[in-house]
ZAMIPA-160282 format. One record per residue (C-alpha): residue in three letters; x, y, z. Coordinates in pm, whole numbers, plus 50000, padded with zeros to 5 digits. Layout:
BEGIN
AlaXYZ;...
REM end
This chain:
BEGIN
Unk136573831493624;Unk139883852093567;Unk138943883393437;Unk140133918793372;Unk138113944393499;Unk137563985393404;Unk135044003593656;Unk133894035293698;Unk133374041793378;Unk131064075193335;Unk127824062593142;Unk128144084392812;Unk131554070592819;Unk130644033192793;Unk127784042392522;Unk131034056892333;Unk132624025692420;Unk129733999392280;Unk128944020992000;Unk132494021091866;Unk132723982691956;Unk129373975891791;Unk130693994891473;Unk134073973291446;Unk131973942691443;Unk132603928591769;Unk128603926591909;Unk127643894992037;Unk124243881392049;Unk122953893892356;Unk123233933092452;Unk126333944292611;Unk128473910792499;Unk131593915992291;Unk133643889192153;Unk137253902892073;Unk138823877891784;Unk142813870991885;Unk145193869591603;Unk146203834391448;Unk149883838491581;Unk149003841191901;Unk147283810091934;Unk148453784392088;Unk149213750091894;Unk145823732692014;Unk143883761591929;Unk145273769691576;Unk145123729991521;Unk141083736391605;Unk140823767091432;Unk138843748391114;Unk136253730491343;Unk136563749491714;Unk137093784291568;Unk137583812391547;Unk139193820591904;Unk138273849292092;Unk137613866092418;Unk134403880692535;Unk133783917492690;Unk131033925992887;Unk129843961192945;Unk127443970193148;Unk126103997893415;Unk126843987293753;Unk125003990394102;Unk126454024094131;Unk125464041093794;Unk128814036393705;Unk129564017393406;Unk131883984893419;Unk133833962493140;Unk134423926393246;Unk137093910392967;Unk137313874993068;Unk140403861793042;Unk138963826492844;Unk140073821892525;Unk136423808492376;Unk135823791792081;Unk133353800291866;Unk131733765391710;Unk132033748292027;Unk131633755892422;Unk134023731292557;Unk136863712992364;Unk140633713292470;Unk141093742692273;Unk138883769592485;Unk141123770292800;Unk142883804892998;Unk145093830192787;Unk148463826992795;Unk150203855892914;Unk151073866892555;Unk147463866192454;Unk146883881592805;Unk148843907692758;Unk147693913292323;Unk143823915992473;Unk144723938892775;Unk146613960092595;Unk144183961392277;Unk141333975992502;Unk143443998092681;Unk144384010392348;Unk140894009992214;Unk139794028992501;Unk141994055792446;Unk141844058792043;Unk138444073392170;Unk139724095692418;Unk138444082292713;Unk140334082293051;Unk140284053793298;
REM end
């Protein structure tokens, strides 16, 4: 799995983190999963052509505390579909939506004035 990966993150930091991710909206089912929604424009044809039945599209964040103590987001890099697990449209970012998702939790990171 490609993924994009934040470690060392002091634990009162990543409860800041989950709180303020849990408060957008973006909790998952299980504890510690995010899913991050990508915008319509950056989908690709397939996936806006499946965004009816597949969708919506998104990427998922884990965060959790590692062996260390030290907490740890894991944003795969998998452009998931919400309605179904595998289908043409759930396939590997492009770089644009890459780059949008990278640079969205960067920024959402630092919005809450955390360093990493």
């Amino acid at each position: 799995m490609r993924c994009y990966l934040i470690e060392d993150i002091y634990p009162e930091h990543l409860e800041k983190i989950t709180a303020s991710l849990k408060d957008k909206g973006f909790s998952g089912s299980l504890d510690g999963i995010f899913y991050l929604p990508l915008p319509e424009a950056l989908l690709t044809d397939v996936q806006r052509a499946h965004a009816g039945e597949c969708g919506p599209h998104m990427m998922v964040l884990e965060a959790a505390i590692g062996e260390s103590l030290e907490g740890v987001l894991k944003l795969e890099l998998l452009v998931r579909a919400q309605n179904k697990l595998r289908c043409e449209c759930v396939a590997y970012a492009t770089p644009a939506q890459r780059e949008h998702i990278i640079d969205f939790l960067d920024s959402f990171i630092r919005q809450l004035d955390i360093s990493v």
